[in-house]
N, C-alpha and C positions, 0 to 999 in steps of 0.2 A: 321232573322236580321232586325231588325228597321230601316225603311223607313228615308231616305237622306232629310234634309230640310235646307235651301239656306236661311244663316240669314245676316242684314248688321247692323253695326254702322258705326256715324262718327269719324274719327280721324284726326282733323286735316285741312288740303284741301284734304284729303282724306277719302272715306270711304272703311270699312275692310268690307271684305267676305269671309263668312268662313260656309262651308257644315259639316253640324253635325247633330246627331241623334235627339237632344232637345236644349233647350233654353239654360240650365245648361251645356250643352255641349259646345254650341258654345261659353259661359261667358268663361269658363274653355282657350279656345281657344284662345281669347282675351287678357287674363290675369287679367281678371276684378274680383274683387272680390264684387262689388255693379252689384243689380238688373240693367244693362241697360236698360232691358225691361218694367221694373214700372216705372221706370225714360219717359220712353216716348225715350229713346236714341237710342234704337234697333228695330230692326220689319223682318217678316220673307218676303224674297221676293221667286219670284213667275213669275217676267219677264224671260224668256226663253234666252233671249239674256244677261242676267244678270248672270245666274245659272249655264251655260254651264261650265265656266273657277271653282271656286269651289267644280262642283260637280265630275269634272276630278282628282280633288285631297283634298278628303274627309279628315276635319280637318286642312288644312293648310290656313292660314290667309292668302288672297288675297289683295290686296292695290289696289284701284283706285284712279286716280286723278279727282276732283270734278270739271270739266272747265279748261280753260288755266293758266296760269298767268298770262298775264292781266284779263282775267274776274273777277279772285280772287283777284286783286288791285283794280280792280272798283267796287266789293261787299264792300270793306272796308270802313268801317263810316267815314265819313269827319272828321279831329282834327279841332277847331276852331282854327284860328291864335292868338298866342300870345302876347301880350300887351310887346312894347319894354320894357327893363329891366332899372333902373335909374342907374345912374355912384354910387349914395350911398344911402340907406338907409335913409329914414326920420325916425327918431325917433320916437315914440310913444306918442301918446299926453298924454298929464299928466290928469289924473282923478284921482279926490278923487277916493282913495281906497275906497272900503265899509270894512268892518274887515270880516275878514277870517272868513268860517266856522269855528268851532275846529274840528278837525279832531277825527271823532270818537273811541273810542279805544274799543276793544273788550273784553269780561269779561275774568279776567286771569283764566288759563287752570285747570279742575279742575285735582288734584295730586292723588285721593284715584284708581286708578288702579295703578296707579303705585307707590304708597304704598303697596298697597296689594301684586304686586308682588313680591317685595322684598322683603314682611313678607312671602310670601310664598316660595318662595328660601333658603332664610335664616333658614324657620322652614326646609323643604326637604336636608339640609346640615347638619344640628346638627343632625336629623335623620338619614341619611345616616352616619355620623361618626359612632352616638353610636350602629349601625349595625356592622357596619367595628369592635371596639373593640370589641361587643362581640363576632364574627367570630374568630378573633386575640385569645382570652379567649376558644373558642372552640378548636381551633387548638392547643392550648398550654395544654390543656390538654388529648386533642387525641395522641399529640406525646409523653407526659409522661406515658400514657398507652403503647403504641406501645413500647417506649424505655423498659418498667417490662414485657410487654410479649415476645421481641425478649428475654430479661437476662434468663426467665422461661425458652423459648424455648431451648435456647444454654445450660442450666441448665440439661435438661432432655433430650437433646439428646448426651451428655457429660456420662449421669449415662447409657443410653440405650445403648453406646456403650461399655463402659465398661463391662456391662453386656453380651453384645454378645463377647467381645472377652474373657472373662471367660468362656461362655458356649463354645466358639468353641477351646479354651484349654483344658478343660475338655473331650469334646470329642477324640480330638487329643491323649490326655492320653489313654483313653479307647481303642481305637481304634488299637495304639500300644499293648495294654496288650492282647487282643483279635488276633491279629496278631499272638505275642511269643506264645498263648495259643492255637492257630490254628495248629503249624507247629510241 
């Protein structure tokens, strides 16, 4: 099993602690999907007193607070004061305009891909039709075959049965005459 290592970022007025195998482990953890570490925003620690609470619970993001609350309102950059506001608006002084740039315009779009697509759509349709009717032409002459070979078939098994029940009359005959001829 891969050795435990005690990594931190900041978050905030807090920074996270989180015990993980690697670097990619502890991002994972974070939920960071950028390098903190190239960034300069992560680093592995290594104080004993820092490591302890993390490495108790491998993988679970740790929160500490970075100082008090005041100390964290007295790190905060002075705002300058702002200049009281007028009851209205002065106007804008009047200056010769200079004339406008003209606003660039861009070269219009060139159309030949999409011409060509639609030549080529257009050709894969009249193509794809005169497939479909000659299929349509195929099928219509497979079922005019199919319809003369079921007529042949029904044709000859119409005369083959005929024929068997001649031959099995004939014998019937016989059979009787052989009988009276037997007794």
């Amino acid at each position: 099993m891969a050795k435990l290592k005690v990594f931190r970022t900041p978050i905030g007025f807090h920074d996270a602690y989180v015990a993980a195998t690697s670097r990619k482990a502890a991002l994972k953890a974070w939920g960071s999907e950028r390098d903190l570490f190239a960034r300069g925003s992560a680093e592995e620690v290594t104080d004993p007193s820092l490591t302890a609470e993390p490495l108790a619970q491998p993988g679970v993001v740790i929160r500490r607070s970075r100082g008090s609350a005041a100390e964290q309102i007295a790190a905060l950059p002075e705002t300058p004061a702002r200049p009281p506001r007028r009851a209205t608006p002065e106007p804008a002084p009047a200056t010769p305009s200079a004339k406008p740039k003209p606003r660039a315009i861009p070269p219009k779009p060139d159309r030949a891909a999409l011409d060509a697509a639609e030549q080529a759509l257009a050709e894969a349709t009249d193509r794809q039709r005169g497939e479909a009717r000659a299929l349509r032409a195929e099928e219509a002459t497979l079922a005019k075959r199919r319809r003369a070979m079921e007529r042949e078939h029904e044709d000859e098994q119409q005369a083959l049965a005929a024929a068997k029940e001649g031959a099995a009359d004939a014998y019937d005959r016989a059979m009787r005459l052989w009988r009276a001829a037997s007794r």
